[in-house]
PyMOL Python script that loads the backbone (N, CA, C, O; Angstrom):
from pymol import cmd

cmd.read_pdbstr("""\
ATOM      1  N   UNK A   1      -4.975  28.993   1.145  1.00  0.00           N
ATOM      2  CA  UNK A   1      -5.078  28.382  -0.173  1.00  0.00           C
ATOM      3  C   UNK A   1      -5.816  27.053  -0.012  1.00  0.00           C
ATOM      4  O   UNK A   1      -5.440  26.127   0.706  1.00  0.00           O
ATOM      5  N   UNK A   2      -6.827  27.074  -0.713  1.00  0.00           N
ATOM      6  CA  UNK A   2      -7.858  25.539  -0.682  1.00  0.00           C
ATOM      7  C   UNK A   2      -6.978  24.634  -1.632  1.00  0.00           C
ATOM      8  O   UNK A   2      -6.299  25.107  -2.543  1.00  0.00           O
ATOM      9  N   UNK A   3      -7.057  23.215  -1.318  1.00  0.00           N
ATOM     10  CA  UNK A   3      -7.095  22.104  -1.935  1.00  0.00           C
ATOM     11  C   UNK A   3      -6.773  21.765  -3.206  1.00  0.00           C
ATOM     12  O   UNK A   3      -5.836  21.174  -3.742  1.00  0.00           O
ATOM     13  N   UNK A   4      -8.177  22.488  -3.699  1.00  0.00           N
ATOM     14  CA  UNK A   4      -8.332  22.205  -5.008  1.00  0.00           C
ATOM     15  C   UNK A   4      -7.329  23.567  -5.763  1.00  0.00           C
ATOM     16  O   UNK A   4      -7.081  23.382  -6.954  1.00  0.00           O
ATOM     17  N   UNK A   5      -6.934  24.482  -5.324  1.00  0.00           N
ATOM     18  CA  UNK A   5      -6.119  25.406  -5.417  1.00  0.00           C
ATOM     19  C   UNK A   5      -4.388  25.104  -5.594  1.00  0.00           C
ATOM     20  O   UNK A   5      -3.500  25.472  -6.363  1.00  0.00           O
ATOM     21  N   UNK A   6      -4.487  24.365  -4.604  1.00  0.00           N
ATOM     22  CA  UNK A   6      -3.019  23.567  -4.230  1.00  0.00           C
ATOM     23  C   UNK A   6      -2.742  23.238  -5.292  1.00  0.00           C
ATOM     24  O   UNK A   6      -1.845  23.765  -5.950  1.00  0.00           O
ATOM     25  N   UNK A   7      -3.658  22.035  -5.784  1.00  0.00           N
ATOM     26  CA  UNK A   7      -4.028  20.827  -7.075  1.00  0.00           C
ATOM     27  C   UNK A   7      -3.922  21.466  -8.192  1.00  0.00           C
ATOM     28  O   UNK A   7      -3.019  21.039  -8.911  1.00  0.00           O
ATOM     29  N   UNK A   8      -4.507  22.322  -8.592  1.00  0.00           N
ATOM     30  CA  UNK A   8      -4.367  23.207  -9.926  1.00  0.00           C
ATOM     31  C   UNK A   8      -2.821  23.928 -10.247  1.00  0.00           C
ATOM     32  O   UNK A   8      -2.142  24.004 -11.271  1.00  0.00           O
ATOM     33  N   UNK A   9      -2.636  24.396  -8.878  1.00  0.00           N
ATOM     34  CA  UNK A   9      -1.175  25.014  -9.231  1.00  0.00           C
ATOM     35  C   UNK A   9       0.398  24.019  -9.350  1.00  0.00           C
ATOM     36  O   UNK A   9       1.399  24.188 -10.045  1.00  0.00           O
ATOM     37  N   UNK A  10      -0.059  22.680  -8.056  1.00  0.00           N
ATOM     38  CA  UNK A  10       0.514  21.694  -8.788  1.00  0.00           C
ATOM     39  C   UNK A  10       0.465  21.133 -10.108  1.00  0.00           C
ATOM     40  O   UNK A  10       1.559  20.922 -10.630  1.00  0.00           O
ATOM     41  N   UNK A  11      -0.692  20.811 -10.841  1.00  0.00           N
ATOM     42  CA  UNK A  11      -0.667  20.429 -12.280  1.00  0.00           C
ATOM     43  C   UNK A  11      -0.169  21.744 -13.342  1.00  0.00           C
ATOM     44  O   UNK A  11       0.068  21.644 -14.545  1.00  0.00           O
ATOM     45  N   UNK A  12      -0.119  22.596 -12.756  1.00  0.00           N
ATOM     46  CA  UNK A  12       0.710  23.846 -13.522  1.00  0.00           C
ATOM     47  C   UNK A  12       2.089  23.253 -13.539  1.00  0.00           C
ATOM     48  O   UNK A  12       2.352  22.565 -14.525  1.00  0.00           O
ATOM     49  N   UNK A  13       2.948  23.388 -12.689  1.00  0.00           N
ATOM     50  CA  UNK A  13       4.324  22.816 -12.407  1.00  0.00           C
ATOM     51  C   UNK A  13       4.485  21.605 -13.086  1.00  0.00           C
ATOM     52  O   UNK A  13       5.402  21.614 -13.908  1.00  0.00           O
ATOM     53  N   UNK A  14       3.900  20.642 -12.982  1.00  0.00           N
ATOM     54  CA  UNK A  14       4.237  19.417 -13.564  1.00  0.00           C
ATOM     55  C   UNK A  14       3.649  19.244 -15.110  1.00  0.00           C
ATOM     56  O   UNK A  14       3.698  18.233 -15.810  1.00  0.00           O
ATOM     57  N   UNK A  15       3.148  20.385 -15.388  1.00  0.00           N
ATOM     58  CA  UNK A  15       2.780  20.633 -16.882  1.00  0.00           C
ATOM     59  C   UNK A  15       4.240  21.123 -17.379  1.00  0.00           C
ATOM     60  O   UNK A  15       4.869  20.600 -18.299  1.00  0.00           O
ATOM     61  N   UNK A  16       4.538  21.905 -16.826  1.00  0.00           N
ATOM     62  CA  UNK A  16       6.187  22.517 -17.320  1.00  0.00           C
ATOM     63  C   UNK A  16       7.266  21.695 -17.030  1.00  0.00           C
ATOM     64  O   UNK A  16       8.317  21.925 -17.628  1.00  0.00           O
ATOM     65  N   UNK A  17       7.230  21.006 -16.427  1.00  0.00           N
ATOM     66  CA  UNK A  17       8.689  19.633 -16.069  1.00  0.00           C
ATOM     67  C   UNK A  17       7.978  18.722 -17.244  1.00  0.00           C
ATOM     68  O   UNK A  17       8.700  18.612 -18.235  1.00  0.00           O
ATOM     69  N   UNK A  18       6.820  18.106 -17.327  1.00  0.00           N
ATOM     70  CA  UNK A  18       6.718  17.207 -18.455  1.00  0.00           C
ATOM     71  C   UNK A  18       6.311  17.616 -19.896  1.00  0.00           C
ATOM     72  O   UNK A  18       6.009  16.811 -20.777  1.00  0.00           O
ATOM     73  N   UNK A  19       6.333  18.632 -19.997  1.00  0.00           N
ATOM     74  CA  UNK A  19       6.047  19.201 -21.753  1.00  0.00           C
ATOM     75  C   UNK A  19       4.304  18.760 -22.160  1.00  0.00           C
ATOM     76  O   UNK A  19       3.315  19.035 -21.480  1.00  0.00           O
ATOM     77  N   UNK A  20       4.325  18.339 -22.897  1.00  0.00           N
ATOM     78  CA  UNK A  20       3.048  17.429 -23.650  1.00  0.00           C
ATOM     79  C   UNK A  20       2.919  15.599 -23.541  1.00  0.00           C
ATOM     80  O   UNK A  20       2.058  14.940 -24.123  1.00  0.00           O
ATOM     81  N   UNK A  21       4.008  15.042 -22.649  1.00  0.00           N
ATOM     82  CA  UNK A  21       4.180  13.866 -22.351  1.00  0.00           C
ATOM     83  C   UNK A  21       2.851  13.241 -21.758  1.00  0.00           C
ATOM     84  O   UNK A  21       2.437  12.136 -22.110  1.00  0.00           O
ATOM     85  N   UNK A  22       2.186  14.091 -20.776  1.00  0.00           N
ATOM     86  CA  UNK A  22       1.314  13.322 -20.415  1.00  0.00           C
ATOM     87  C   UNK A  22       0.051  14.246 -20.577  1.00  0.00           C
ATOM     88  O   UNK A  22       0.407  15.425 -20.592  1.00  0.00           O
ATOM     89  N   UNK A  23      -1.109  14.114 -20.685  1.00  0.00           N
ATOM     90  CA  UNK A  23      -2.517  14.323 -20.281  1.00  0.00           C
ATOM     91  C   UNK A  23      -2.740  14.529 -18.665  1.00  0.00           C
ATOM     92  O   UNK A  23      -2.852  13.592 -17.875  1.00  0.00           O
ATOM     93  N   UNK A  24      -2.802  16.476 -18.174  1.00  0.00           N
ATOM     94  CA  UNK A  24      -2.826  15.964 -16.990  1.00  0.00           C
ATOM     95  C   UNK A  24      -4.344  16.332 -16.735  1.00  0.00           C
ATOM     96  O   UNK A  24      -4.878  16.121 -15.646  1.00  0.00           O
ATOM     97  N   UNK A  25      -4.776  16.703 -17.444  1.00  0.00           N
ATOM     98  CA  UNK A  25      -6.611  16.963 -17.391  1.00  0.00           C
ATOM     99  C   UNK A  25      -7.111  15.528 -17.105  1.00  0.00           C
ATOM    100  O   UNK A  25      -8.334  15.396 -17.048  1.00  0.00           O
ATOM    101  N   UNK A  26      -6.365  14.471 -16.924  1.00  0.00           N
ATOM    102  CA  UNK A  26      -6.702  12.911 -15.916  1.00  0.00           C
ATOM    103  C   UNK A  26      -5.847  12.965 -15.095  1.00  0.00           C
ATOM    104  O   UNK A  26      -5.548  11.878 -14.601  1.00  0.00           O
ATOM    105  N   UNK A  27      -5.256  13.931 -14.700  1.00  0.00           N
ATOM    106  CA  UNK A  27      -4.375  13.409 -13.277  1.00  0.00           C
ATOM    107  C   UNK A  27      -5.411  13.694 -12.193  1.00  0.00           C
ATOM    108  O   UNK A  27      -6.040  14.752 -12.179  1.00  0.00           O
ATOM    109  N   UNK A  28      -5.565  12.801 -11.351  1.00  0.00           N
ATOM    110  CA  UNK A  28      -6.345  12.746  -9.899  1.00  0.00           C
ATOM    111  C   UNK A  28      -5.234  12.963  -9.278  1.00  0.00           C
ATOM    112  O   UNK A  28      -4.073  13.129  -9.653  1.00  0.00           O
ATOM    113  N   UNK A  29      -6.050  12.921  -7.696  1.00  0.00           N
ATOM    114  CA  UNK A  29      -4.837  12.815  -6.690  1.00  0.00           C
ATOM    115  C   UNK A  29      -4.423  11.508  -6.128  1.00  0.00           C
ATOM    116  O   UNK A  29      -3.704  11.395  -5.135  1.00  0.00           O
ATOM    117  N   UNK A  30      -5.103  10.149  -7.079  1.00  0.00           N
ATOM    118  CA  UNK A  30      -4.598   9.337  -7.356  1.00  0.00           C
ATOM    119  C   UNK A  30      -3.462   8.870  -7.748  1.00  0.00           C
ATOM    120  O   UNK A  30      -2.736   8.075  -7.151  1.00  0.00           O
ATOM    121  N   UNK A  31      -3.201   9.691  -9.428  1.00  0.00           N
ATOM    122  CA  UNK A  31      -2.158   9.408  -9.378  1.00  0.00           C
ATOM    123  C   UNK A  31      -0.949   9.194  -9.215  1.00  0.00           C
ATOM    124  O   UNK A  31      -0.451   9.898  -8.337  1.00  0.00           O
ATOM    125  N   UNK A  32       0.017   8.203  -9.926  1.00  0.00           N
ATOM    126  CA  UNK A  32       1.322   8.217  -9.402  1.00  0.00           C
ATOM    127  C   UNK A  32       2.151   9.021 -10.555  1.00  0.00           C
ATOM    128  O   UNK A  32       1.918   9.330 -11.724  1.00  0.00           O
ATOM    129  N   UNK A  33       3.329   9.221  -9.569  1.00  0.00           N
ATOM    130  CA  UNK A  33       4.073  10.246  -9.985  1.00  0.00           C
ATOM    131  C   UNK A  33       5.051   9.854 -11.026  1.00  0.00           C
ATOM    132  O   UNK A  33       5.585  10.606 -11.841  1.00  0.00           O
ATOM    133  N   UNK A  34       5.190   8.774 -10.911  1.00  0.00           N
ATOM    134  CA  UNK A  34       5.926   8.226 -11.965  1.00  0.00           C
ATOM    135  C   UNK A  34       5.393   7.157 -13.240  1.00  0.00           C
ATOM    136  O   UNK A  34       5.490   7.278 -14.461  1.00  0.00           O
ATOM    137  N   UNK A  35       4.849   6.172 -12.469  1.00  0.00           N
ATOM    138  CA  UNK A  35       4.312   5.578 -13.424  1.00  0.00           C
ATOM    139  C   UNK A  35       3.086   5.619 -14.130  1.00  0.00           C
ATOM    140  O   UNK A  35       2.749   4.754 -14.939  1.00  0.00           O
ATOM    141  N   UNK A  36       2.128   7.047 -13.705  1.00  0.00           N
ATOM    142  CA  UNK A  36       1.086   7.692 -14.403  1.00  0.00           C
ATOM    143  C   UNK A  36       1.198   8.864 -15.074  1.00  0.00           C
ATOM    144  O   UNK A  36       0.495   9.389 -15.938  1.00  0.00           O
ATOM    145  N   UNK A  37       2.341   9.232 -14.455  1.00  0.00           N
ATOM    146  CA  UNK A  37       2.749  10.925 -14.831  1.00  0.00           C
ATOM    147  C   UNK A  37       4.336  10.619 -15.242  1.00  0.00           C
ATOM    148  O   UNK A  37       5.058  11.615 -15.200  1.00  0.00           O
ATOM    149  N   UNK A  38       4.776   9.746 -15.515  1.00  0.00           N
ATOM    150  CA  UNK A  38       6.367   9.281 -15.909  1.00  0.00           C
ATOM    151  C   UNK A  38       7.249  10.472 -15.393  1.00  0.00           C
ATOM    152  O   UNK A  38       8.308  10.635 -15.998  1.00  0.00           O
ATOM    153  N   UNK A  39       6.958  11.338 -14.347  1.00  0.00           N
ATOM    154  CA  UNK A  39       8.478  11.931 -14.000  1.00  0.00           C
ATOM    155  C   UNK A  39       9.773  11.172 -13.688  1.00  0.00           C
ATOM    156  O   UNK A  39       9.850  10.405 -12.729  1.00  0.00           O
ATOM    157  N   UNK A  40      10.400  11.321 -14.209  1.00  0.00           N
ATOM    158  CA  UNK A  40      11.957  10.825 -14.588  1.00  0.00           C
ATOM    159  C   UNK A  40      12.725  11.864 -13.220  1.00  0.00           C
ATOM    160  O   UNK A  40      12.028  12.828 -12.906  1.00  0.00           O
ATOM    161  N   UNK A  41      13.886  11.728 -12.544  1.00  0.00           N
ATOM    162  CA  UNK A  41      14.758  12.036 -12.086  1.00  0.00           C
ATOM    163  C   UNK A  41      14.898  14.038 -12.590  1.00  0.00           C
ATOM    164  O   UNK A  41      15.210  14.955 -11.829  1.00  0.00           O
ATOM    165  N   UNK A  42      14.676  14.095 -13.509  1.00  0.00           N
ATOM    166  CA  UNK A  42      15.123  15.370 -13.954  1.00  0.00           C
ATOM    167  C   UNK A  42      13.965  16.146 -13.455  1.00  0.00           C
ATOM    168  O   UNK A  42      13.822  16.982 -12.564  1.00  0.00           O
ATOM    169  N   UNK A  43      13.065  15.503 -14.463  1.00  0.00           N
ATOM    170  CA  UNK A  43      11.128  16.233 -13.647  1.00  0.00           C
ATOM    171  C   UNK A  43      10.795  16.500 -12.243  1.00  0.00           C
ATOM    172  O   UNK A  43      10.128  17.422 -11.772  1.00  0.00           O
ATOM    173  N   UNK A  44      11.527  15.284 -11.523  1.00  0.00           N
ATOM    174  CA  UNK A  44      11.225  15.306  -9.725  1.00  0.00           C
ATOM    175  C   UNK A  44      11.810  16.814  -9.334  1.00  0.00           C
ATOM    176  O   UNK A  44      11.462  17.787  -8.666  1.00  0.00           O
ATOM    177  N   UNK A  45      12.838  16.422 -10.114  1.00  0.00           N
ATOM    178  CA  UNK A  45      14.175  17.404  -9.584  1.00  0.00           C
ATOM    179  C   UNK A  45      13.547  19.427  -9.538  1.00  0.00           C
ATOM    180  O   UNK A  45      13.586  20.356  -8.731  1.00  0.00           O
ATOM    181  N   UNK A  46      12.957  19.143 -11.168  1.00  0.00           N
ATOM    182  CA  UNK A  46      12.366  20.713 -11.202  1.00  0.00           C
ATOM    183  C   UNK A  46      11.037  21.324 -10.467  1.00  0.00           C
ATOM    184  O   UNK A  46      10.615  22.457 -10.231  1.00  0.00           O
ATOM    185  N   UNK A  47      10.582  19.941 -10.221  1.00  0.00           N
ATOM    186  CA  UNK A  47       8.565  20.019  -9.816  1.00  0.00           C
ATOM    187  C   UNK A  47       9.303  20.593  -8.220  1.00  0.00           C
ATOM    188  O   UNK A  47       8.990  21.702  -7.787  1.00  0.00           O
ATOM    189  N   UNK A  48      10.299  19.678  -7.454  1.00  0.00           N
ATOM    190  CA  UNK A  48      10.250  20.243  -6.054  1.00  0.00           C
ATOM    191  C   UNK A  48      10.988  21.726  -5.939  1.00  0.00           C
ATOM    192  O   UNK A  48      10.773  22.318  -4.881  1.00  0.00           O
ATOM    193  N   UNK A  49      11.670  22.262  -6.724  1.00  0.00           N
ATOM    194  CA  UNK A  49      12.478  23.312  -6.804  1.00  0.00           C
ATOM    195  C   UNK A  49      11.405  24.045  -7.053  1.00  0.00           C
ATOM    196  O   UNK A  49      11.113  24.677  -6.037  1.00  0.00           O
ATOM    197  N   UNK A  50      10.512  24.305  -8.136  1.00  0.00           N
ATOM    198  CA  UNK A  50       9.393  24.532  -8.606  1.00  0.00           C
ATOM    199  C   UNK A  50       7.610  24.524  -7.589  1.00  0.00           C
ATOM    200  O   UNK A  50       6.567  25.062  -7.962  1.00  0.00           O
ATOM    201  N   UNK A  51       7.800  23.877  -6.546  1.00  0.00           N
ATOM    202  CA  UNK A  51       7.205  23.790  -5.224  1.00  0.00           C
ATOM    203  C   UNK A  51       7.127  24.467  -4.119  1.00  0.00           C
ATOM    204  O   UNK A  51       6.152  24.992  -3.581  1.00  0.00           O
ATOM    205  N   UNK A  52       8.954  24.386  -3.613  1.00  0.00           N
ATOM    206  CA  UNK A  52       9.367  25.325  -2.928  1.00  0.00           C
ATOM    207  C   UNK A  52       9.182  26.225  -3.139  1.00  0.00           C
ATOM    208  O   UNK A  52       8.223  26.671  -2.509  1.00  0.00           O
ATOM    209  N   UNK A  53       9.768  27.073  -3.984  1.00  0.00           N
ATOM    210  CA  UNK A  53       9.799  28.496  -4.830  1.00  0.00           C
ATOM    211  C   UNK A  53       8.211  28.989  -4.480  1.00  0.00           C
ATOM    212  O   UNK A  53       8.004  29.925  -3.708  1.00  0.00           O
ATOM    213  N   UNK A  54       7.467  28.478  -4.934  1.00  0.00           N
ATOM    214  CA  UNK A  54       5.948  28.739  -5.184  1.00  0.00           C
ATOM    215  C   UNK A  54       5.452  28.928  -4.111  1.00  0.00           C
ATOM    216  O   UNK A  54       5.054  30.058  -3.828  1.00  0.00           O
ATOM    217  N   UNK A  55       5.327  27.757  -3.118  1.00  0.00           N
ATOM    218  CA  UNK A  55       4.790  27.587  -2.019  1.00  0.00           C
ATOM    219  C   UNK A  55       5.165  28.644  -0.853  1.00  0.00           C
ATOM    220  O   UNK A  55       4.461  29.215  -0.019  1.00  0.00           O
ATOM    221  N   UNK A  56       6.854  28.689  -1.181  1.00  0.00           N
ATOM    222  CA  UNK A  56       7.509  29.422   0.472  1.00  0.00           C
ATOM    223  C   UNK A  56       7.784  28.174   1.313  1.00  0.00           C
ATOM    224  O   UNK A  56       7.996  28.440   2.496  1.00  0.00           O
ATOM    225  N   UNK A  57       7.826  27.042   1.032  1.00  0.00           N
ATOM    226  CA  UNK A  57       8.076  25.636   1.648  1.00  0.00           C
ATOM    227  C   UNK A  57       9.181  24.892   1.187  1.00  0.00           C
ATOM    228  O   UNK A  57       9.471  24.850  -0.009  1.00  0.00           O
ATOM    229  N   UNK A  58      10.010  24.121   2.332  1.00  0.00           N
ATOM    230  CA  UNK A  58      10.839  23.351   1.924  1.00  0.00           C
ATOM    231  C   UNK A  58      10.902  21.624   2.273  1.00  0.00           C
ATOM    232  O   UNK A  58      10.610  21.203   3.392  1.00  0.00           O
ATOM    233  N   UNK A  59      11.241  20.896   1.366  1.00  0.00           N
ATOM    234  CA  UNK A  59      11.412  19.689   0.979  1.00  0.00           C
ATOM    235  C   UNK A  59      12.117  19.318   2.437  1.00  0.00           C
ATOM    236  O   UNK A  59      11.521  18.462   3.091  1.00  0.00           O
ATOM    237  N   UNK A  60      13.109  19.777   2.906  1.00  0.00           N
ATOM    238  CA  UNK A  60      14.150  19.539   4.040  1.00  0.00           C
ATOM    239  C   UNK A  60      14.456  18.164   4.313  1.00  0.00           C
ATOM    240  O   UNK A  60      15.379  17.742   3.616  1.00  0.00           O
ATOM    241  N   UNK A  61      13.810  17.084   5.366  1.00  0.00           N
ATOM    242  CA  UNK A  61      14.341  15.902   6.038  1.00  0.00           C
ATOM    243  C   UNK A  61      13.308  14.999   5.000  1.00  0.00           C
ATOM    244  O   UNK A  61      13.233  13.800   5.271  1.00  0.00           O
ATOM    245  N   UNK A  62      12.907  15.248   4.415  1.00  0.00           N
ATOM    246  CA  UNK A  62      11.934  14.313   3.259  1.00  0.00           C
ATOM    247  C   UNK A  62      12.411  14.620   2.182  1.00  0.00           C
ATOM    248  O   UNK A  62      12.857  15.716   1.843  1.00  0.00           O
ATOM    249  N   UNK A  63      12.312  13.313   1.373  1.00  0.00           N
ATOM    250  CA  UNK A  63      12.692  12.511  -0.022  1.00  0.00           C
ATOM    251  C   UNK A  63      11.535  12.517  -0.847  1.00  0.00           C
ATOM    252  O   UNK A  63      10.578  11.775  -0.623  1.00  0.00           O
ATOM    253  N   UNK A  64      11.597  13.639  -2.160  1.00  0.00           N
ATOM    254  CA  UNK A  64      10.154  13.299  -3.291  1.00  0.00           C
ATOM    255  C   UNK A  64       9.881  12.036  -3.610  1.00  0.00           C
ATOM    256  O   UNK A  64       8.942  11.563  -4.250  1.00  0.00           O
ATOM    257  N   UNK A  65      11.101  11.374  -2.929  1.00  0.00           N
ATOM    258  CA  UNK A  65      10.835   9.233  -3.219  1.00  0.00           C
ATOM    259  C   UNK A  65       9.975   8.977  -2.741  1.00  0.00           C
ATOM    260  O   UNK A  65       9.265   8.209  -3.391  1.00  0.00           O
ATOM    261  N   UNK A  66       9.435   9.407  -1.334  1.00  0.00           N
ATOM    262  CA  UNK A  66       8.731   9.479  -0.764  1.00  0.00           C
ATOM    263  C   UNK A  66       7.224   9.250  -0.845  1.00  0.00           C
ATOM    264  O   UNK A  66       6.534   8.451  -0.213  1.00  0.00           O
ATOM    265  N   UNK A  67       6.780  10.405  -2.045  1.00  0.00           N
ATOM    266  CA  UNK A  67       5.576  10.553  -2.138  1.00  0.00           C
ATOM    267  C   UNK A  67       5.324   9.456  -3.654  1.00  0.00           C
ATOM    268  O   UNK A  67       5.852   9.329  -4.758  1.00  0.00           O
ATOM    269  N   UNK A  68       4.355   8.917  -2.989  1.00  0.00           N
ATOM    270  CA  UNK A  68       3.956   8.076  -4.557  1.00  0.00           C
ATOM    271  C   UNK A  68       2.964   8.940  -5.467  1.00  0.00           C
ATOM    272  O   UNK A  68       3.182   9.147  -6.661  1.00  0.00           O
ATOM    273  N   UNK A  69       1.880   9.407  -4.788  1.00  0.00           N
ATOM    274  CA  UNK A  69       0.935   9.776  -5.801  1.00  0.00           C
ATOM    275  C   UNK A  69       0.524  11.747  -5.407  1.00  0.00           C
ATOM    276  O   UNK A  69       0.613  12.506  -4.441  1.00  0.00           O
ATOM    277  N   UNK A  70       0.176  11.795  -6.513  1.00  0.00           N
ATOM    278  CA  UNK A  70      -0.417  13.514  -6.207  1.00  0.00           C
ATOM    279  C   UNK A  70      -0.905  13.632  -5.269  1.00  0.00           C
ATOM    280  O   UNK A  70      -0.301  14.470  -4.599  1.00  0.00           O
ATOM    281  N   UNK A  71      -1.965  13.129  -4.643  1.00  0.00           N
ATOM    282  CA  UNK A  71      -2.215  13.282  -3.392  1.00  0.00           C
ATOM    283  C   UNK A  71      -1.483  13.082  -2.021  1.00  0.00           C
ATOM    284  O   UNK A  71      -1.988  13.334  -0.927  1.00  0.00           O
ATOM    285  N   UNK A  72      -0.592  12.737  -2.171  1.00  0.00           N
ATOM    286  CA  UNK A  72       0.509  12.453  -0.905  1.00  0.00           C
ATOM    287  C   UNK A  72       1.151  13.751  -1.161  1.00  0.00           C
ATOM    288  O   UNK A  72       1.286  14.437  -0.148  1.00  0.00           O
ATOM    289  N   UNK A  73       1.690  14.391  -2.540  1.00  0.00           N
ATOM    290  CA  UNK A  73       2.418  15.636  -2.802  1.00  0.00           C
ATOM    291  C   UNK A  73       1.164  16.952  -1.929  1.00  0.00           C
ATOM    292  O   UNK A  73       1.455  17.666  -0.968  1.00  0.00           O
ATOM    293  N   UNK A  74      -0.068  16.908  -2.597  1.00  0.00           N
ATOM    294  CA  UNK A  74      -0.846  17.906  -1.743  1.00  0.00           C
ATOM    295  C   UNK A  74      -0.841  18.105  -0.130  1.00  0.00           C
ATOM    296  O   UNK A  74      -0.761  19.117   0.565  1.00  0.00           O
ATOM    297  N   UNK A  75      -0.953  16.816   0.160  1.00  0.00           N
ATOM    298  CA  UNK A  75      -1.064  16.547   1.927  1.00  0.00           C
ATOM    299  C   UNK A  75      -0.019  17.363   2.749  1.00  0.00           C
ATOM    300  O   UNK A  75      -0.111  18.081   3.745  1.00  0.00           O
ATOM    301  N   UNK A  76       1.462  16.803   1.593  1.00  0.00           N
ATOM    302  CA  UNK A  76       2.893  17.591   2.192  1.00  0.00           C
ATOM    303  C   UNK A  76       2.755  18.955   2.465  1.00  0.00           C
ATOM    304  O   UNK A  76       3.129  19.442   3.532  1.00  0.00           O
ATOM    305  N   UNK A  77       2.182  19.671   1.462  1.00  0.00           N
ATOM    306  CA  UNK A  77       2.387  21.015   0.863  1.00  0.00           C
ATOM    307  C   UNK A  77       0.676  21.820   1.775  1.00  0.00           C
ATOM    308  O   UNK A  77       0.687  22.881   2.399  1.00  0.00           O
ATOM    309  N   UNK A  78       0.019  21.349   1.664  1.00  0.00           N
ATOM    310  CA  UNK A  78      -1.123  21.679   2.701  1.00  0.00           C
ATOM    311  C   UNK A  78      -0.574  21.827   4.018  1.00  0.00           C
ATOM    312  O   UNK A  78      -0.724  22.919   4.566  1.00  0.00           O
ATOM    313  N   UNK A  79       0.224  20.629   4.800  1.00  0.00           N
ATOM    314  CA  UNK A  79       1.035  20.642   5.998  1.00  0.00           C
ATOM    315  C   UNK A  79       1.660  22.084   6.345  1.00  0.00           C
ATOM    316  O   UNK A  79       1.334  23.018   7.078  1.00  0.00           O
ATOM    317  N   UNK A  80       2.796  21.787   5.391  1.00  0.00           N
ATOM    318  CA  UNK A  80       3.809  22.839   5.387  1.00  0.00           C
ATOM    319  C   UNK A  80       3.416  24.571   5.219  1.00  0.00           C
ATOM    320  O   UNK A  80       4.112  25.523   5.574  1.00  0.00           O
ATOM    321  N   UNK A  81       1.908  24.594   4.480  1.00  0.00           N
ATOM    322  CA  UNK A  81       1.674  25.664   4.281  1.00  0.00           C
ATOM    323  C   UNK A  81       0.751  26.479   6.143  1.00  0.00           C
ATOM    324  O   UNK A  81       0.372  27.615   6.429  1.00  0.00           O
ATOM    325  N   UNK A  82       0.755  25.600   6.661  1.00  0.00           N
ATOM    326  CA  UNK A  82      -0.366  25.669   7.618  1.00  0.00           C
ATOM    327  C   UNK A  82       0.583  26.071   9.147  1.00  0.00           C
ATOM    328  O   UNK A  82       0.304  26.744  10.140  1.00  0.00           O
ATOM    329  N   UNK A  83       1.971  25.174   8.671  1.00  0.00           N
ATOM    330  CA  UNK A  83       2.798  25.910   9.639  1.00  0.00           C
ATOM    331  C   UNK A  83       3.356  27.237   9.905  1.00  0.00           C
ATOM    332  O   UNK A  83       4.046  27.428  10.907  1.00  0.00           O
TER     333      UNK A  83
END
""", "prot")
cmd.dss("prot")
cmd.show_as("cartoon", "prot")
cmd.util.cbc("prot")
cmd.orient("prot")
């Protein structure tokens, strides 16, 4: 799975945890996860459940606190997919 593949199917997921809240046809892999994309506690909660599931990957000894921006979320999930 390429990159930009990753990226698309992530902004799928976080289209469904945030409703119509945000515009993600401007999310880069810039942005941040919270204070560009306002996921709240509940959103984190479904996007990584919603990750896993998808991917075949797990969150395990790492914290979604962790990642600040979309692009730190791809890097994870590129990793994990490669193992």
């Amino acid at each position: 799975m390429s990159r930009n593949e990753i990226a698309e199917k992530l902004k799928d997921i976080m289209a469904l945890a945030l409703g119509n809240k945000v515009d993600l046809g401007k999310c880069t892999e810039e942005s941040n996860l919270t204070t560009d994309l306002g996921l709240n506690s509940v959103g984190i909660l479904y996007v990584v459940i919603a990750i896993e599931e998808f991917f075949g990957i797990s969150f395990g000894d790492v914290s979604f606190g962790d990642f600040q921006c979309v692009g730190d979320v791809i890097n994870y999930i590129e990793e994990q997919i490669k193992q």
